[in-house]
Each structure stands twice: as structure tokens, then as C-alpha cells.
C-alpha positions as a printed Julia matrix, in Angstrom:
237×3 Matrix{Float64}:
 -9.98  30.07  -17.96
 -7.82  32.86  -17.79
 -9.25  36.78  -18.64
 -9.46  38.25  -21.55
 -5.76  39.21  -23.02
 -4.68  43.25  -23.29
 -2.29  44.92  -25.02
  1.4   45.5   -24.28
  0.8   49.31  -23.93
 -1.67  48.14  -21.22
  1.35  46.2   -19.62
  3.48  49.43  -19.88
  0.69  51.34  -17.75
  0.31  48.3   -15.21
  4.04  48.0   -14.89
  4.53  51.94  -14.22
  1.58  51.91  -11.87
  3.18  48.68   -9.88
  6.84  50.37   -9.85
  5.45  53.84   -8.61
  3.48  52.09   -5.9
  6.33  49.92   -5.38
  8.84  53.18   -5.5
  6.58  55.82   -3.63
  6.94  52.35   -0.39
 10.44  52.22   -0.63
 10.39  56.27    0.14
  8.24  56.64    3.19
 10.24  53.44    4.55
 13.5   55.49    3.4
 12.04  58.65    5.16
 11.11  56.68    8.86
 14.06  54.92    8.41
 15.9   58.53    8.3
 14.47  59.75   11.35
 15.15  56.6    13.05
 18.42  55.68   11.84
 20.42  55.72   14.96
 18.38  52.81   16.63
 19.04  51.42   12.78
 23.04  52.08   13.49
 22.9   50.61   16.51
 21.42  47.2    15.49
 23.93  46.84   12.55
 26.66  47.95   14.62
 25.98  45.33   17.27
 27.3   42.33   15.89
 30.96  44.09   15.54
 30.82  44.99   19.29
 30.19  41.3    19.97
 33.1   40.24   17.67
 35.23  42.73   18.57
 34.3   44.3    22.34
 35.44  47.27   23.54
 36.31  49.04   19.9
 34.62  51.72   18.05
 34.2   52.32   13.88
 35.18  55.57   12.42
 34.96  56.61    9.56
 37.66  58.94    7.53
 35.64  61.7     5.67
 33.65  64.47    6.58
 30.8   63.47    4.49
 31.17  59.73    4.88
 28.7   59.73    8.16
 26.3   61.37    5.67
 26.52  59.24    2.85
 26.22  56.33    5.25
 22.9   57.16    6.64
 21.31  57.76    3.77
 22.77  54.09    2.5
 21.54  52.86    5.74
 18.15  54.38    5.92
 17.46  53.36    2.09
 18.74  49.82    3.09
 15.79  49.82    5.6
 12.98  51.31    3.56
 13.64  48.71    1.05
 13.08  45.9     4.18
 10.41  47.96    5.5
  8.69  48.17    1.98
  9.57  44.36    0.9
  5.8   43.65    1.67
  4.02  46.42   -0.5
  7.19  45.66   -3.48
  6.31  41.7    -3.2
  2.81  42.03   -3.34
  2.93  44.46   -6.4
  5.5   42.31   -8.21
  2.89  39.33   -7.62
  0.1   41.74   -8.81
  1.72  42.13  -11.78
  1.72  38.53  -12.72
 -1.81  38.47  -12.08
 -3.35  38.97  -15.43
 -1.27  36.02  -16.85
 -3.07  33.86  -13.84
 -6.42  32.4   -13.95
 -8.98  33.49  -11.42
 -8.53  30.86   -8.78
 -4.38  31.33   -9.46
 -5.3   34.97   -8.17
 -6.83  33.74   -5.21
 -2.83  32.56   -4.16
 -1.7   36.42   -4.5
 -2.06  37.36   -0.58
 -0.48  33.65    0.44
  2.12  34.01   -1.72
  3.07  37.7    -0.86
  3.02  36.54    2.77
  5.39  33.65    2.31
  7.62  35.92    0.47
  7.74  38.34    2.65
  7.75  35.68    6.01
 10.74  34.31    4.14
 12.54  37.7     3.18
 12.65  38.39    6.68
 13.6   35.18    8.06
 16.42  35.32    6.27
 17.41  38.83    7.57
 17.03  37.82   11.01
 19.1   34.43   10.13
 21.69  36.71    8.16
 21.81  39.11   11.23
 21.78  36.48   13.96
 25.46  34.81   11.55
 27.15  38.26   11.12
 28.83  38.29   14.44
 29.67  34.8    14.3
 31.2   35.44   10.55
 33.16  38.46   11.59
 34.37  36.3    14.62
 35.43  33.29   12.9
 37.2   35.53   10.41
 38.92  38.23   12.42
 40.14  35.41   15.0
 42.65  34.15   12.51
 44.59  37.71   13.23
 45.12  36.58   16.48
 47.29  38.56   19.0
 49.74  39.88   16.15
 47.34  41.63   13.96
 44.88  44.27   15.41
 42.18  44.84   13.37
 40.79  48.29   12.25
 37.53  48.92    9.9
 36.08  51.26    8.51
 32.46  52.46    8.93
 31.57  52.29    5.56
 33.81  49.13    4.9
 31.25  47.34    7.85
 28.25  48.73    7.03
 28.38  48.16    3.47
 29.53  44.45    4.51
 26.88  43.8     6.8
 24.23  45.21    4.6
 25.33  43.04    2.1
 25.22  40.06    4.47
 21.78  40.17    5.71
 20.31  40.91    2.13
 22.1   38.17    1.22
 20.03  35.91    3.49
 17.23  37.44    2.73
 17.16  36.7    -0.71
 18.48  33.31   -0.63
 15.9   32.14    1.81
 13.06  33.1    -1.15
 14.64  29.96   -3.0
 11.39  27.85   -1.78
  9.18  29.69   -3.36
 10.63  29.72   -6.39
 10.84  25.64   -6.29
  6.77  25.78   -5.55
  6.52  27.75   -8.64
  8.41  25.56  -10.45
  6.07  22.94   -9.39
  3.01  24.21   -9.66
  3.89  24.74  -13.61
  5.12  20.82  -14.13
  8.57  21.77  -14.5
  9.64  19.48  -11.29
  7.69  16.84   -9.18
  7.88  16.19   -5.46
  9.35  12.8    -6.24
 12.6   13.87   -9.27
 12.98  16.54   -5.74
 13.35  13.59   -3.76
 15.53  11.94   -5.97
 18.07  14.9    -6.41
 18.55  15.53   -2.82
 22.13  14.94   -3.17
 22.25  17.07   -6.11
 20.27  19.96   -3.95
 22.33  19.75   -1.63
 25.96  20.78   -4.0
 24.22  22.92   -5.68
 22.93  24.67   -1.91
 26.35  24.55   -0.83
 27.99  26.44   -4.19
 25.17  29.18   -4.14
 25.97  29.71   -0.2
 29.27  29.97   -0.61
 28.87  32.12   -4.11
 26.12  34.65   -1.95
 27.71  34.88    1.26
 30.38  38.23    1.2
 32.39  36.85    3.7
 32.89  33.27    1.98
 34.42  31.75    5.39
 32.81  27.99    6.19
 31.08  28.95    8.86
 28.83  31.57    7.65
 28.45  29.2     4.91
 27.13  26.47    7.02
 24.86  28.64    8.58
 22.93  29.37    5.49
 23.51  26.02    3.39
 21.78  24.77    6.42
 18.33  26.26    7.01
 18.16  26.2     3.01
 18.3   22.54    2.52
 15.78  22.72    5.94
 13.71  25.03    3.3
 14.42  22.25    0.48
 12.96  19.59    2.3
  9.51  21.78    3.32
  9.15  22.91   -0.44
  9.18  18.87   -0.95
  6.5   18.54    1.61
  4.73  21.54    0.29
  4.3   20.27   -3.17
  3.41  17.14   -2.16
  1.07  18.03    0.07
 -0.7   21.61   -0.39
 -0.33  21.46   -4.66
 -1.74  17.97   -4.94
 -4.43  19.58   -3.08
């Protein structure tokens, strides 16, 4: 049995309280981020030093540096915060759950998050691959020059990307555990999981060239076949 119902004001409160919990994260990961943001700049400029060695970004304003490490430091609080926003998103939920559906809240927020950040570290691991597939096509006639804030906003882009595509699972286990879908109609659609994995990657991914595509069409439909296994397994349970 689930508890006893409250009102929608009382869903207004809980919803503030979960957003200003959820906010106040995303600022002390902003602020650490801030004070650590050229280890940050570093990491995200890596991948275009491995595509394109030996060149430097520069940017063209005076306040453009600025403007990009505050983009770059909130772009890391939010990562660095993903845990405390997940769980607090899940919290919310909670009073529509029964008691032993609460039981699944610290699980759940740890697949999400285990998931999130897979899929940065997936993202990150394809970006110099991406910009190397895609700047090669200049070839010796066309010399390429970027922007700062035209990479940075790219690559940020990129990686969240991932991140957010590799939560697809979860959503699928949800699905399941409310009798929308069975392990066996997943089973039988595989072929239909698999176009319809292959026209989200290529919708999500920024860069839209085949290979960045291929490298997250693949470890989704690896993520397809485990949410299979997982409601077949650990829901019948």
C-alpha cells in the first residue's frame, strides 16, 4: 500500500525543497570547479591536441576566456552534482511509490549516476576520434582553425550527450517494472531497437559523422541487451 496522499501545495514545498537542494549542489560543484578549472581546461582541451598536435585554440574577445570558464566550471558542477540532483529527482517520486518501491531509491540513484558517468567517460574517450575522422577530410589543402568557444561549447555538448543517452536503460527498467513492456516483446523488437538506437545516435551526437555514431549506437544496444537481462532477471525477482 502506498502512504497516505497530500496536497498539491505539499508537492509545491517538496518540489522547491528538492530543486534548492538540487540547486545549492550544482553551486559548490560550480565553485570547486572554478578554482580548479585549468586542470578542467586541460582535460577538455586534450582530445583537440590529439586530433590536431602541435596547435593551440584562441579565442577572439577579451572577455571570451571569462565567459568560458564560467561555462566550463558550471558544466562541471552540474557532473560533479549529478549524484545529489539524481537522487533528489528520485526523492521526489517517492511519495507516489509504495514503501518497498522506496527501498529502490539509493539503487536506482546509483545506476543513474554509474550510467551518467559512463557515458561521459565514453563521450570523452570518442571526441578525439570524432574531431579526427571529421577534420581529416580537409586534408593537406584546408588548415583548420577553431575557436575556443566554438570547441568547448562542442565538446561540452558531446560528452553530455553521452551522458544522457547512456540513462536510456533505466528508463526501459521503468518501463518494465510498470507493465508497459516485457522482457520477451524486448526480445522480439531487437531489430526495431536497434533503428530506433541508430536514429537517436545520430539525432544526439553534435558532430553527426558515422563514426562517433557507431561509437555510441554501440555500447547502447550493449545497454539494450542488459536492460533485457535485467528485467528478466532482477524484476521477476
Amino acid at each position: 500500500m502506498t502512504d497516505a496522499p497530500v496536497s498539491f501545495l505539499d508537492h509545491l514545498d517538496e518540489m522547491r525543497s528538492r530543486v534548492i537542494k538540487s540547486l545549492v549542489a550544482i553551486g559548490i560543484g560550480t565553485l570547486f570547479a572554478f578554482f580548479i578549472n585549468d586542470q578542467i581546461l586541460n582535460v577538455l582541451v586534450f582530445p583537440y591536441e590529439v586530433a590536431l598536435p602541435g596547435t593551440d585554440l584562441a579565442y577572439f574577445r577579451p572577455t571570451e576566456a571569462f565567459s568560458l570558464v564560467m561555462r566550463i566550471s558550471l558544466f562541471a558542477g552540474v557532473i560533479l552534482a549529478s549524484p545529489v540532483i539524481l537522487y533528489q529527482s528520485w526523492r521526489f517520486l517517492a511519495p507516489a511509490l509504495t514503501s518497498r518501491e522506496k527501498k529502490w531509491a539509493f539503487p536506482m540513484t546509483a545506476i543513474f549516476v554509474a550510467l551518467f558517468l559512463g557515458g561521459v567517460v565514453v563521450g570523452y574517450y570518442a571526441l578525439s576520434r570524432g574531431l579526427g575522422f571529421l577534420l581529416g577530410f580537409g586534408g593537406d589543402s584546408l588548415e583548420p582553425v577553431i575557436g575556443a568557444e566554438f570547441y568547448l561549447s562542442f565538446a561540452m555538448r558531446f560528452i553530455l550527450a553521452f551522458g544522457i543517452a547512456f540513462e536510456f536503460p533505466v528508463f526501459i527498467f521503468g518501463a518494465a517494472a510498470f507493465g508497459a513492456v516485457t522482457s520477451l516483446q524486448l526480445r522480439h523488437t531487437r531489430r526495431w531497437a536497434v533503428l530506433i538506437i541508430v536514429i537517436f545516435a545520430a539525432v544526439i551526437t553534435p558532430s553527426g559523422d558515422p563514426l562517433t555514431l557507431l561509437l555510441l549506437a554501440v555500447p547502447m544496444y550493449v545497454l539494450y541487451e542488459i536492460s533485457i537481462l535485467a528485467i528478466r532477471f532482477i524484476l521477476k525477482k
